[in-house]
Steps between C-alpha positions, in 0.01 A plus 500: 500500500582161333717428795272625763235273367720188483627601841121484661407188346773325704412640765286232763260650647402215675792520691482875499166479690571223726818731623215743517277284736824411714548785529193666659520152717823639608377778640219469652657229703779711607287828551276290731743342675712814583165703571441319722792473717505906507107472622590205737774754658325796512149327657793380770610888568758530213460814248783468297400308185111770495771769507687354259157462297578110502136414580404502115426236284655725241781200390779849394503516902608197595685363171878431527575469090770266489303264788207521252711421216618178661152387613357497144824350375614255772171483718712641790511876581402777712356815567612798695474401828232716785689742711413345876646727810429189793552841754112568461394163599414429837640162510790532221580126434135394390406819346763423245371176502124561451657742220693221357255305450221708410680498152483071457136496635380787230649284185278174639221689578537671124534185344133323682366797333631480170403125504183605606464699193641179319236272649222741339673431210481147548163447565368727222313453198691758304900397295599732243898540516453826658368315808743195464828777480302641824485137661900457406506851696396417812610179560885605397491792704371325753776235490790802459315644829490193708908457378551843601338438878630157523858614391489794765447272821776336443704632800815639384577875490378744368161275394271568751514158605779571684316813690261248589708249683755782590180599761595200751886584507632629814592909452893466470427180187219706344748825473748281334222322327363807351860615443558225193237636289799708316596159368268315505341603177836345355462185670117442352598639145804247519275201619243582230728507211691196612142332527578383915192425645268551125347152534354550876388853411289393219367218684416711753315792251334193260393361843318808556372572213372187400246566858399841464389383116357138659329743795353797263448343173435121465338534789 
């Protein structure tokens, strides 16, 4: 028992309840954004991800667990990604692409309303640290959001940038296009852990950031 208690008093739970918080960040931005891919594709004619009961926000459907794992570590991971069949869509090339980006628009459109819960917040006559670790909340789950959309456009395969600018590709270079998702996951797991590119991608999600909180809050 001696041990046990020693053992609990070094534990941090400060740290053990911010992992908590990053956690729950973690998913909901992931559950959202893979939602709503699968209800992007199946407004569009595709049934695959409803019959694959991918249209939850239940995170256990759409969490890959070493992808989470390296989001809360190295703030880069992923999810499972939506099953898409492109054979139900009338026009193939930008029903992938409306699907591809359905994902990227859901994660900015989650964070305006977390920061809209923020601003609340902000404005209110009410701090206890309850409502300050609330305010932390929001505004760092809106930031991982906003990384997590931002980081997706960026048009390599398989982030759905690439589906996006794939669309305007003549047939025969979107086949082989589409074709290099196999590796591509290598290529952007490679460029992230060698840090290529790190400084114009956070430019690019501060930059964005910094206007949805100018536009909802200190507005």
């Amino acid at each position: 028992m001696h041990y046990l208690s020693n053992l609990w008093n070094e534990l941090d739970i400060s740290a053990i309840g911010a992992l908590a918080l990053r956690l729950v960040s973690v998913f909901l931005c992931l559950s959202v954004h893979e939602t709503c891919h699968g209800l992007a594709a199946y407004a569009l004619g595709d049934p695959t991800a409803k019959r694959q009961h991918r249209l939850s926000l239940n995170p256990l459907h759409h969490i890959d667990w070493f992808g989470l794992a390296a989001m809360v570590l190295c703030g880069f991971g992923w999810a499972k990604p939506v099953p898409v069949d492109a054979r139900y869509f009338k026009r193939p090339k930008s029903g992938m692409a409306l699907t591809a980006l359905a994902g990227p628009v859901s994660n900015l459109l989650l964070a305006a309303l977390l920061l809209f819960g923020a601003r609340f917040i902000y404005y209110g006559d009410t701090y206890t640290p309850a409502v300050a670790l609330l305010f932390d909340f929001l505004l760092s789950t809106a930031a991982l959001s906003i990384g997590l959309g931002v980081f997706n456009l960026v048009p390599l395969p398989p982030l759905d940038g690439s589906k996006v600018a794939a669309a305007v590709l003549p047939d025969a270079m979107y086949i082989r296009w589409m074709r290099f998702e196999q590796v591509g996951m290598l290529l952007v797991f490679a460029l992230v852990m060698l840090g290529i590119g790190d400084g114009a991608l956070s430019k690019a999600i501060n930059t964005v950031y910094a206007f949805f909180v100018d536009l909802i809050i200190l507005r």
